[in-house]
N, C-alpha and C positions, 0 to 999 in steps of 0.2 A: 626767768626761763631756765637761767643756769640749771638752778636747784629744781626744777622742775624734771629736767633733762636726767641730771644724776639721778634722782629719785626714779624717773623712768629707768634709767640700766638699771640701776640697785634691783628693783625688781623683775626684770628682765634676768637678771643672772640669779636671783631667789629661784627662780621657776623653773630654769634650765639643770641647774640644782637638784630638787627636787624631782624633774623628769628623769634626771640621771638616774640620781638614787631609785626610785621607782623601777626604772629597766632593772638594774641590776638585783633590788631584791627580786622581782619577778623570774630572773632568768636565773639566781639561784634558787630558788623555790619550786623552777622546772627542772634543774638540776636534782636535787635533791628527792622529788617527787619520781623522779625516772630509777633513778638508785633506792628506793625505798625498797619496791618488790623483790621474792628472794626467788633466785631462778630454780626451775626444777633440775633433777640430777638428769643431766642430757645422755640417752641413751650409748651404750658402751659398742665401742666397734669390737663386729663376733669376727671371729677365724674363720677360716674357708673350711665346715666342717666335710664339703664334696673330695676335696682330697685325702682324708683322713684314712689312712690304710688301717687301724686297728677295727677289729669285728668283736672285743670282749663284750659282752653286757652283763653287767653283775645280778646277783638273783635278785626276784623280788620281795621274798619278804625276808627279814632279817632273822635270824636266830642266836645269831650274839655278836656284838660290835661293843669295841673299847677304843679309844683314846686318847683313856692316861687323864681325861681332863675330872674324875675326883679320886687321883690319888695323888693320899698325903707324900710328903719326902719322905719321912724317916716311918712309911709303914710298908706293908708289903701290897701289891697291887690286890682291890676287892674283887675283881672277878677270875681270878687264876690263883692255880695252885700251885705254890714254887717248891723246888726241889731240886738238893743236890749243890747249890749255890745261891749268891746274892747276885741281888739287882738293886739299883736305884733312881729316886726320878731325876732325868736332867730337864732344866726348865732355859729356858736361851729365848731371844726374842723371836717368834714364830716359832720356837721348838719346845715341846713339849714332848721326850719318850722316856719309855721304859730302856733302861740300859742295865746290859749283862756287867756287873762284875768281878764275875770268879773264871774260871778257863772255861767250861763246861755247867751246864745246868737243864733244867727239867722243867718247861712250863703248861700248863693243862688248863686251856678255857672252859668254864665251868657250862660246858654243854651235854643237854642229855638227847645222845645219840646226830646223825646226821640225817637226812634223809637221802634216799637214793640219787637223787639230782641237784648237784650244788655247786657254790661256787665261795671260794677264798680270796679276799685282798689283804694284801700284807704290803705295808709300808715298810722298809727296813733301811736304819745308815749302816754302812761299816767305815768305821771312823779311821780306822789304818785296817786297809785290807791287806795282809798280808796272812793268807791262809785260816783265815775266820769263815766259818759253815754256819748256819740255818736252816735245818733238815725240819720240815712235816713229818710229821707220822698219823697214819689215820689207818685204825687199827678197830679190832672186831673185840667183844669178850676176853677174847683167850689170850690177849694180849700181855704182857707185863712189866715192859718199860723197853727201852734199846739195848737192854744185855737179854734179854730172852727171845724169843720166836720172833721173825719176822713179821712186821705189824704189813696188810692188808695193801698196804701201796705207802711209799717213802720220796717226796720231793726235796732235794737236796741241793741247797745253793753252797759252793763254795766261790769264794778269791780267789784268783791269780793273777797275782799281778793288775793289767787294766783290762784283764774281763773276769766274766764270772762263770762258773760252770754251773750247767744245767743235769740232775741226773736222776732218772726217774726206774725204783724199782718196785717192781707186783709179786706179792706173793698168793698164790690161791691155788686151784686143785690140782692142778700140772705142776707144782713147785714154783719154787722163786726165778723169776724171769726179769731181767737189766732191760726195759723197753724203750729208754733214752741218755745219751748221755753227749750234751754239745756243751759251747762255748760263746757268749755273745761279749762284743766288747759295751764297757758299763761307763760313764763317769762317777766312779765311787765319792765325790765333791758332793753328789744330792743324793738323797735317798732313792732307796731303789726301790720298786715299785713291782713287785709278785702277786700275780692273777694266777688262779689255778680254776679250772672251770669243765667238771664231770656233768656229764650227760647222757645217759640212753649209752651205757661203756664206752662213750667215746671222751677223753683224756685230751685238757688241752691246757696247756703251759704259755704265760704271756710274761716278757718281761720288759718293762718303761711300753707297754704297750704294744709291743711288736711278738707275733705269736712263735716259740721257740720250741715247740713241743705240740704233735698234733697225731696222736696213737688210738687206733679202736680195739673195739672187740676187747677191755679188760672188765673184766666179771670181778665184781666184787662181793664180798656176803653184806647185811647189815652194819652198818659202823657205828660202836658206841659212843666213838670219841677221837678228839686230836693231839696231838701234841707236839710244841715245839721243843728242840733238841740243841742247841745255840751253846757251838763251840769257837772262843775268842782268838786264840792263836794267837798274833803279837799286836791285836788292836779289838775296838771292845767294838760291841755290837748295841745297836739302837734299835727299838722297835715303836713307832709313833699309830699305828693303825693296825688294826686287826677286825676284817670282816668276816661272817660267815653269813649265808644266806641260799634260801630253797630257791631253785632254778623252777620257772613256771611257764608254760604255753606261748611262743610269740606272741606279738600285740595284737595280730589278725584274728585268733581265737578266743583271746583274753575280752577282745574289744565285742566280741560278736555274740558272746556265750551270756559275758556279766552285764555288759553296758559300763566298766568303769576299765582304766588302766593306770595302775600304782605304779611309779618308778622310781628308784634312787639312782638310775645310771645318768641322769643330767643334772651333771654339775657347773658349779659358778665359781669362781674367783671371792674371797672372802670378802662379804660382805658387799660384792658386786652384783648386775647382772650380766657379764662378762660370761658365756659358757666356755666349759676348758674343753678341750681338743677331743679329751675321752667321753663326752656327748658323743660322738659321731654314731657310733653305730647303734646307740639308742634311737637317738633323731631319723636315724636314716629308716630304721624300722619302722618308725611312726610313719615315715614319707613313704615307703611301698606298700603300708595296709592301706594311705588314704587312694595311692593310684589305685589298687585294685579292688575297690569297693566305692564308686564315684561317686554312689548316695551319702556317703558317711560326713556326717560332721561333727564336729567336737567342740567341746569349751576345754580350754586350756588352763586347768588349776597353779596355781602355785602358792605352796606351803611353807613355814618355816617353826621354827623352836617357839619359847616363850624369851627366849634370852634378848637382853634389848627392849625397849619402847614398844609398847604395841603399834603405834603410830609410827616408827619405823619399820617394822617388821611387816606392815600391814602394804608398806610403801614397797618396801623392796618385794616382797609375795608378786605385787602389782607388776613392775617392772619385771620380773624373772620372766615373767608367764608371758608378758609381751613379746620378749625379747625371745623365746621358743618361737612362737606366733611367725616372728621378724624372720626365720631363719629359716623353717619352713617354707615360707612366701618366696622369700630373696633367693635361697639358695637354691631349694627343690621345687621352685615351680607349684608351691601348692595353691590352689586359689582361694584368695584371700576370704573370701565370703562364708567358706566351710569351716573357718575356723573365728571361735571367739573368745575372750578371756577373761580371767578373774583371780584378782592377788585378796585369798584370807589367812593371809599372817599367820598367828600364831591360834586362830579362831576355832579352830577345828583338829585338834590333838586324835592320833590314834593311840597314844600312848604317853607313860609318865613324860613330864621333864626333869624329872629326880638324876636319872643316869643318864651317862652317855647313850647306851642303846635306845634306851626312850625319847632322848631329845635328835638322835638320827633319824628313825623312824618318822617325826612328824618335820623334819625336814625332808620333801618329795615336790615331784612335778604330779598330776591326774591329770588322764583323760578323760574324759564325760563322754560317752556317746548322747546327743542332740534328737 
């Protein structure tokens, strides 16, 4: 009976054994089965775009955008024509610009002509602001650099100190006329951020997004061309962005005339869908065409480069256009039913991705009218 007895626990604790082990690989195997899947990227909290006091909206369609990302170091930048001094690339992590070397210099975006309604973004560091200038010139035919005739209207950023000066002159059939000249304080630490934005003669000056300059009634003739003027004084000068682009009809017309609406003024966070602050008054445009047209409804595009995976690009396209969608709904009230979406990547190019301007371009948000 003894041995009989032992033999019964013996296998009484074989079995209990075994149950163990069994729990436990099961309960790692649920473990491990939980942790297999990869989560999606959880949508980005947006800024409160309803308080956003800036009113810029950059043009819509481009006609010449640079930055910097296919020039060599030791060549000269391919879409500008230098003069008068050197420049060089500085490359840093997140910085990529064009930087002035010599005291003064002469640069000209190889644009032909302007058109009557437009709008400039200019990224610029000044690395030691101490009396360093970045004057515009946008200037007609008869033009022939800054030692001759007054070019057609001159935007002029200088240093002082911890702000910058704002100073804006017209030249045209009345003679030359000073139609602005303030002061805004800057944090010279980040690059400074110059909007300039013509329309139907009225003149408006934005700087880090807050409007510094707002003049009508200046007549100008045709403009063939721009150019920057960047004088360093006792610190060098950084230019990482340069936009130009034709100013075109608000959304309400654009949406009603064509059935489509192109934009580059809603932006993201790199490689997020995160919008940055300077959406607002594009967004907000979009949200008083849909209040006063209650039939209207939209798909919500979102587009990007070829740079990256298409399977990323196709992802984030996806999320951007939602996260417009999101903000819409959330913030302004829009109902949710009027709007729907669709992320095509990098599917649908309106232009190269050879250049910088080309791979901007088919980075954008559409509208669809439905």
């Amino acid at each position: 009976m003894r041995v009989v007895d032992t033999c019964l626990r013996f296998l009484l604790l074989l079995a209990a054994i075994a149950v163990s082990v069994g729990l436990i690989g099961t309960s790692a195997g649920v473990v491990a089965q939980t942790a297999a899947p990869q989560r999606a990227a959880a949508p980005a909290a947006q800024p409160d775009l309803t308080t956003v006091k800036a009113d810029f909206i950059p043009g819509d369609k481009t006609i010449f955008y640079d930055d910097f990302s296919d020039m060599e170091g030791n060549e000269p930048p391919p879409h500008w024509k230098v003069r008068d001094g050197a420049v060089a690339l500085k490359v840093g992590t997140g910085i990529r610009q064009l930087t002035i070397m010599s005291g003064r210099l002469r640069l000209t975006p190889m644009l032909k002509g302007l058109p009557k309604n437009f709008t400039v973004e200019t990224e610029v560091k000044f690395d030691n602001p101490e009396d360093a200038r970045s004057p515009w010139y946008f200037h007609d035919k008869t033009w022939d650099g800054p030692t001759g005739p007054e070019a057609a209207l001159r935007v002029f950023l200088q240093t002082q100190g911890d702000s910058l000066r704002v100073a804006v002159r017209h030249s045209g059939t009345e003679g030359v006329e000073d139609i602005a000249d303030t002061s805004v304080p800057v944090d010279f630490s980040q690059p400074v951020k110059e909007n300039i934005w013509v329309q139907n003669g009225r003149l408006r000056v934005y700087i880090n997004g807050e409007r510094v300059v707002d003049v009508n009634q200046v007549e100008l003739p045709p403009l063939t061309g721009a150019e920057l003027g960047p004088e360093n004084g006792e610190g060098k000068i950084g230019y990482r962005l340069v936009r130009f682009a034709e100013s075109m009809p608000d959304f309400g017309k654009v949406i009603t005339s064509t059935g489509r609406y192109v934009t580059y003024g809603i932006l993201f966070d790199t490689d997020s869908d995160r919008l940055k602050p300077e959406s607002a008054p594009v967004i907000k445009s979009i949200a008083r065409g849909l209040e006063a047209n209650p039939n209207l409804k939209l798909v919500i595009e979102g587009h990007t480069d070829s740079v990256g995976s298409a399977e990323h690009n196709l992802d984030l396209s996806k999320r951007r256009a939602e996260a417009v969608k999101a903000v819409l709904v959330s913030q302004f009230k829009v109902d949710a039913a009027r709007l729907t979406t669709a992320g095509l990547g990098a599917t649908k190019p309106i232009d190269s991705n050879d250049t910088p301007q080309g791979r901007a371009q088919n980075r954008r948000v559409e509208f669809v009218r439905q």
